[in-house]
Structure formats: structure tokens, C-alpha cells
C-alpha positions as CSV (number, residue, x, y, z in Angstrom):
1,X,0.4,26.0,-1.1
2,X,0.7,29.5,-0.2
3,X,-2.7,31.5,-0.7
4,X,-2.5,34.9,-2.7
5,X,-4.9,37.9,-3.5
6,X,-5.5,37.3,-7.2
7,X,-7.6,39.4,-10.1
8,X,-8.3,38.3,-13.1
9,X,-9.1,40.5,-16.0
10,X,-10.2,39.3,-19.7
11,X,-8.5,40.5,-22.9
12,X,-9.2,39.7,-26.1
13,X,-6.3,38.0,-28.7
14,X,-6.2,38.6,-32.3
15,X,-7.0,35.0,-32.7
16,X,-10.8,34.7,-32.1
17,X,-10.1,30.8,-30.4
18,X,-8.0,32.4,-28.0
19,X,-8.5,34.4,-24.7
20,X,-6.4,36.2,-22.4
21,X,-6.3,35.8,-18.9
22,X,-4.6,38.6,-17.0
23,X,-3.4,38.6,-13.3
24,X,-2.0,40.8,-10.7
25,X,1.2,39.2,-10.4
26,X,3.6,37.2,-11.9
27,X,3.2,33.7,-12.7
28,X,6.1,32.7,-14.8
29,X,9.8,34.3,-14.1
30,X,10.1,37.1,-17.4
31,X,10.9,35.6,-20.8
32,X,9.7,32.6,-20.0
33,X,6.4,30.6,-21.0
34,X,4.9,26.9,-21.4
35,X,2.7,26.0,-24.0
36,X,0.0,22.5,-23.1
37,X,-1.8,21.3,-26.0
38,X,-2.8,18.5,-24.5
39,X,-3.8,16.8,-21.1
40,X,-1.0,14.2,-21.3
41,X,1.5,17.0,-20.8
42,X,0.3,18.9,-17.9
43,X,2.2,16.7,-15.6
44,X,4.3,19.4,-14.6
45,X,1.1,22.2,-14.4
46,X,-1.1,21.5,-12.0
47,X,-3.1,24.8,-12.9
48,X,-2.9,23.7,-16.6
49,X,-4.2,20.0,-15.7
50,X,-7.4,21.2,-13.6
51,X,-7.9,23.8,-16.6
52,X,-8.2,20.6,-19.0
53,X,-10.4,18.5,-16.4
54,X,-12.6,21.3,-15.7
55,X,-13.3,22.4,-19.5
56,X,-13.5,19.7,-22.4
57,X,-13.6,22.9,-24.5
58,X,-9.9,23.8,-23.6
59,X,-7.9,22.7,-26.6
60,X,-4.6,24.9,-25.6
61,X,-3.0,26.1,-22.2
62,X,-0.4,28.7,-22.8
63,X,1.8,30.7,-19.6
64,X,3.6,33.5,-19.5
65,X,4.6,36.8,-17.7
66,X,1.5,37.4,-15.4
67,X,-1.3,35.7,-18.0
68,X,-2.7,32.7,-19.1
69,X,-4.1,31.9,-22.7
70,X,-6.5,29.5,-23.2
71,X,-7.5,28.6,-27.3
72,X,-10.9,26.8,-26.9
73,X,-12.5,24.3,-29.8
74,X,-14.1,26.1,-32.1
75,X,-17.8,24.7,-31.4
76,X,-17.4,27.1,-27.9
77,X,-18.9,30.3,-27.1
78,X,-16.2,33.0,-25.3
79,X,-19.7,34.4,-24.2
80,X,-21.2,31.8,-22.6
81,X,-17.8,29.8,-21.2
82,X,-15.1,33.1,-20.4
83,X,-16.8,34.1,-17.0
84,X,-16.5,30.4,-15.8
85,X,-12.8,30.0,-17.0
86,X,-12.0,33.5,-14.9
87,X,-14.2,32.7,-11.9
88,X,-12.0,29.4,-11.9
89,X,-8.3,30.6,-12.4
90,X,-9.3,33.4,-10.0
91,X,-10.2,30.9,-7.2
92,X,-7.7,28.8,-8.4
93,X,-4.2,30.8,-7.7
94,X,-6.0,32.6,-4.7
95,X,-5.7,28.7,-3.3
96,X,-2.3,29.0,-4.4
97,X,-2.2,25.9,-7.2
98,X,1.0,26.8,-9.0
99,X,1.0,27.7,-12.6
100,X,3.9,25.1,-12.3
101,X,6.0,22.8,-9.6
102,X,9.3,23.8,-9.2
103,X,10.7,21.8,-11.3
104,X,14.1,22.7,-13.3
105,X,12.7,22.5,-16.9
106,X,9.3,24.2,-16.2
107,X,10.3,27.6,-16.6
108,X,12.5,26.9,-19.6
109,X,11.3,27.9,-23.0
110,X,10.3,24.9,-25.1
111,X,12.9,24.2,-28.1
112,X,11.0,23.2,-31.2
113,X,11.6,19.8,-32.0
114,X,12.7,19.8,-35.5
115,X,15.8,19.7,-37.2
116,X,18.3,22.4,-36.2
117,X,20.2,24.0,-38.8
118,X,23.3,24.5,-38.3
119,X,24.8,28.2,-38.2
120,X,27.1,28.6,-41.3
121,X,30.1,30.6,-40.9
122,X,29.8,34.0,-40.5
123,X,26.3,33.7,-40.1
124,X,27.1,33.9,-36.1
125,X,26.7,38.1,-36.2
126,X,23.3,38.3,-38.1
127,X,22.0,35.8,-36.0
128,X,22.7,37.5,-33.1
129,X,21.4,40.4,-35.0
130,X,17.9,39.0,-35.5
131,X,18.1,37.7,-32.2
132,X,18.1,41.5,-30.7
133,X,15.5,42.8,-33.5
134,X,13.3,40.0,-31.9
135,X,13.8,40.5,-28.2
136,X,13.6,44.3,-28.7
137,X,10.5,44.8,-30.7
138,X,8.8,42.0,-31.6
139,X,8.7,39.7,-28.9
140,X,7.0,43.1,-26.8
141,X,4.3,42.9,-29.6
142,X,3.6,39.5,-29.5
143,X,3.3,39.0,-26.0
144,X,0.8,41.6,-25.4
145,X,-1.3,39.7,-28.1
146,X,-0.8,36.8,-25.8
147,X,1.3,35.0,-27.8
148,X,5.2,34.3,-28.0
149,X,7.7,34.1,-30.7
150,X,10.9,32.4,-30.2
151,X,14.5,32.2,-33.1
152,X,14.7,28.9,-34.8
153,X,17.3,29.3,-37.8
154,X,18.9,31.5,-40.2
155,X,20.3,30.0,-43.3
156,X,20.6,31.2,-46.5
157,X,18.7,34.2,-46.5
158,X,15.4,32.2,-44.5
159,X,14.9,33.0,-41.1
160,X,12.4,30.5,-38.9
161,X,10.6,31.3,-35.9
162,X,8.0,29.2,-33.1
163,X,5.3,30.7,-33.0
164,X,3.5,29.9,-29.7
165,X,0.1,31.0,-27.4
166,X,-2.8,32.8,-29.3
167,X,-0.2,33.4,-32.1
168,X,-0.7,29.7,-32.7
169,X,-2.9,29.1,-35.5
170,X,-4.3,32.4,-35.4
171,X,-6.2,33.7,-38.8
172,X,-3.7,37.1,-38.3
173,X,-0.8,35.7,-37.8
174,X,0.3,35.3,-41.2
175,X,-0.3,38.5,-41.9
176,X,1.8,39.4,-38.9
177,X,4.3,37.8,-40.3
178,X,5.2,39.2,-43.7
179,X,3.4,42.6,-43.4
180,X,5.1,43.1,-39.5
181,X,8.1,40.5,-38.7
182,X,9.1,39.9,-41.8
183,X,9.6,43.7,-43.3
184,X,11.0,45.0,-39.9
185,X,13.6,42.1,-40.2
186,X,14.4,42.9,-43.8
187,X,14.7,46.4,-43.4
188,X,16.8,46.2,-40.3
189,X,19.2,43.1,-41.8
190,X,19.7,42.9,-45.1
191,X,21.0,39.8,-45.4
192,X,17.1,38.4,-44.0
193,X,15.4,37.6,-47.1
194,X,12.2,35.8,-46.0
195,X,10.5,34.4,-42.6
196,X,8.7,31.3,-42.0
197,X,6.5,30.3,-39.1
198,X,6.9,26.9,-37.5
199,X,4.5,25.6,-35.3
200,X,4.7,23.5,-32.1
């Protein structure tokens, strides 16, 4: 473990469970991100792990870029739990615990587990087109909330997205969605009719 010179600074999230936890550097490679939601999947994290043993109020560990996310249950106070949390992941990376061991899949974004649909024909050039509407002004957006949107499917009009992070049952995000995602979509592909949020 290699120690570095770490600050932390707090940002609030749109989503009122959720917290931002900024550092100096980078922690994940660019356009990449691991979401925990539970202590039975840290095995690869062992930042995310000690964040779950240290705080029964942790309910979601979320990595990207240079910050971590952390959605608490909502019987917790930011106020009296957010200068703990810091004071912790400060110390923590400063030791040098990696966000995550070097492991191939780690850095890989998660693929929703549900059932893919497949590409129709002809479809193949909007996708791509959504794809780069995404990547190029959404996903910016997003990630400065603390959150991260990722393509699912396009069929038929119906485009599906992961929504991941603070975005993750966040009282905004719907609102995100149709009044921002969805009408930038639409007015940029016309075949785009709608957009749906999955969850992971």
C-alpha cells in the first residue's frame, strides 16, 4: 500500500440521502465507476468494505472519477455523521487502501442485469447516436451530481438507461429525466420517443 497526500472536500447531491466525497486525485481510471449496495459485494473494495463496517448508516458506496458517494438510511443526519465519513476516507486513502484491488473487472462498468434487447435493424446508427448525445452532454451533468448514467436499449421509439450513484433513487431524478434527458434526446433524435430509468 502506497501512502498518498489526500483532501477531501464535501458536496452536496440533488438527492438529499446522498453525499459527495471529493478528492485530489483520481481514484477510478475516467469513465469508469462501481456501485456497492451492499456489504456482501465489497469483496473486490476494500475502501468500500471498511466504509460499510465503520458506518451501519451506509446503505450505498458509489466510485468514480476522483469521488466517492455515499447514500445513507434515511433515519441519519449528514450533520451529525458527514465530518466522520470525511475524517475517515481522508485517513483512509492517505494509508493507501485502494478504492479497489487490481482486479480485471473492477474498473469495468457494471452491465444491468436485465434482459437485453436486441438492436433491430437499422437501429445500429441511432444507437450510436444516443450513445454520443449521452457521453457528450449528459453523462458530464450527471457525474458532477455524483451520479452516472449508462445506455441500456433502444427499441421502438423507447430508449432505457442505468441510472447509478446519487442519481439512484433520487426524488429529482425523475424530473431529470423527462424535463433534461428525455427532451434533449428527442430534440436531438427524432426517432427517440420516450426514456425510462432502470435501476440497479
Amino acid at each position: 500500500m502506497e501512502s498518498k497526500a489526500t483532501n477531501i472536500y464535501i458536496e452536496s447531491t440533488p438527492n438529499p440521502n446522498t453525499m459527495k466525497f471529493v478528492a485530489n486525485y483520481m481514484l477510478v481510471q475516467q469513465d469508469f465507476f462501481h456501485d456497492f449496495t451492499s456489504y456482501t459485494q465489497t469483496s473486490g473494495s476494500p475502501l468500500a468494505k471498511l466504509l460499510f463496517e465503520k458506518f451501519s448508516w451506509v446503505k450505498e458506496v458509489f466510485f468514480s472519477s476522483n469521488y466517492i458517494t455515499l447514500t445513507k438510511k434515511e433515519d441519519t443526519d449528514w450533520m451529525e455523521v458527514q465530518g466522520a465519513a470525511r475524517e475517515f476516507i481522508t485517513k483512509a486513502l492517505t494509508k493507501g487502501i485502494e478504492v479497489g484491488e487490481m482486479v480485471p473487472d473492477f474498473h469495468e462498468t457494471k452491465e444491468p442485469e436485465f434482459d437485453e434487447v436486441p438492436v433491430n435493424v437499422g437501429d445500429e446508427e441511432i444507437v450510436a447516436k444516443i450513445k454520443g448525445v449521452l457521453d457528450e452532454y449528459i453523462k458530464p451533468a450527471v457525474e458532477q451530481d455524483g451520479g452516472a448514467i449508462s445506455f441500456h436499449s433502444f427499441n421502438k421509439g423507447l430508449v432505457k438507461v442505468l441510472l447509478q450513484g446519487s442519481c439512484s433513487g433520487c426524488p429529482s431524478s425523475t424530473i431529470t429525466l423527462k424535463a433534461g434527458i428525455e427532451t434533449l434526446l428527442k430534440r436531438a433524435i427524432p426517432a427517440v420517443e420516450t426514456v425510462e430509468a432502470l435501476e440497479a
